[in-house]
N, C-alpha and C positions, 0 to 999 in steps of 0.2 A: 696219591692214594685217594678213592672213593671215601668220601664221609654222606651219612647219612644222620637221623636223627632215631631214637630209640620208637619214637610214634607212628614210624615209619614201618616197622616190623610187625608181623602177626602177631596177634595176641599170646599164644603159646611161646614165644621166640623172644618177647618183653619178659614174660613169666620165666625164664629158662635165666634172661641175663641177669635178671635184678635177681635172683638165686645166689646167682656165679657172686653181685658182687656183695650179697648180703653174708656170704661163708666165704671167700674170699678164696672160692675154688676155682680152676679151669673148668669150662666146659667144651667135651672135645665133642665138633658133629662127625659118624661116619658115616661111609656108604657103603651097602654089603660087607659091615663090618670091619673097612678100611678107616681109619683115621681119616678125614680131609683136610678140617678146620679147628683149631681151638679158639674159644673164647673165652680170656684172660682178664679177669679185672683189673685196671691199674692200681696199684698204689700209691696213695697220696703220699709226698714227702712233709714229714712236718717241717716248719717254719724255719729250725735251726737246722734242719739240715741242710734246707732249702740255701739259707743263708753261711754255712759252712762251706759250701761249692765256689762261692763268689771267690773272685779277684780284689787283694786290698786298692783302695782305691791312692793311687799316687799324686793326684792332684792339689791344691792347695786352694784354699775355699778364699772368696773375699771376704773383706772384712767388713759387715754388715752394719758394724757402727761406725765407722769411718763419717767424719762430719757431723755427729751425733753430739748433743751438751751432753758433759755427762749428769746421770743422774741429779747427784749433790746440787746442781745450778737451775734445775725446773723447779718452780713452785707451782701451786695449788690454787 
């Protein structure tokens, strides 16, 4: 898929998207009154949903303090 960047588009066509994604409507282009293209704003996922999709993670972490004094034995 072609990407481009929004600075890249005419001015009228910048105005037309940042529309779409400030009411969070489609914008459909046609021709001779045909439908051709929409332009669809995405929807951001919030952070929990983002994180609700994930995989639990199965692995087992090292042990970070392994070879560590404990606390109680450092002074100051």
């Amino acid at each position: 898929m072609t990407q481009i960047t929004i600075s890249e588009l005419p001015q009228i066509l910048q105005t037309l998207i940042n529309q779409a994604k400030k009411t969070g409507e489609p914008l459909t282009i046609t021709e001779n009154g045909i439908p051709l293209a929409i332009i669809s704003p995405i929807k951001k996922k919030s952070l929990l949903q983002t994180l609700s999709t994930l995989e639990p993670l199965d692995e087992e972490f090292a042990d970070v303090d392994a070879g560590l004094l404990p606390l109680d034995d450092i002074e100051f």
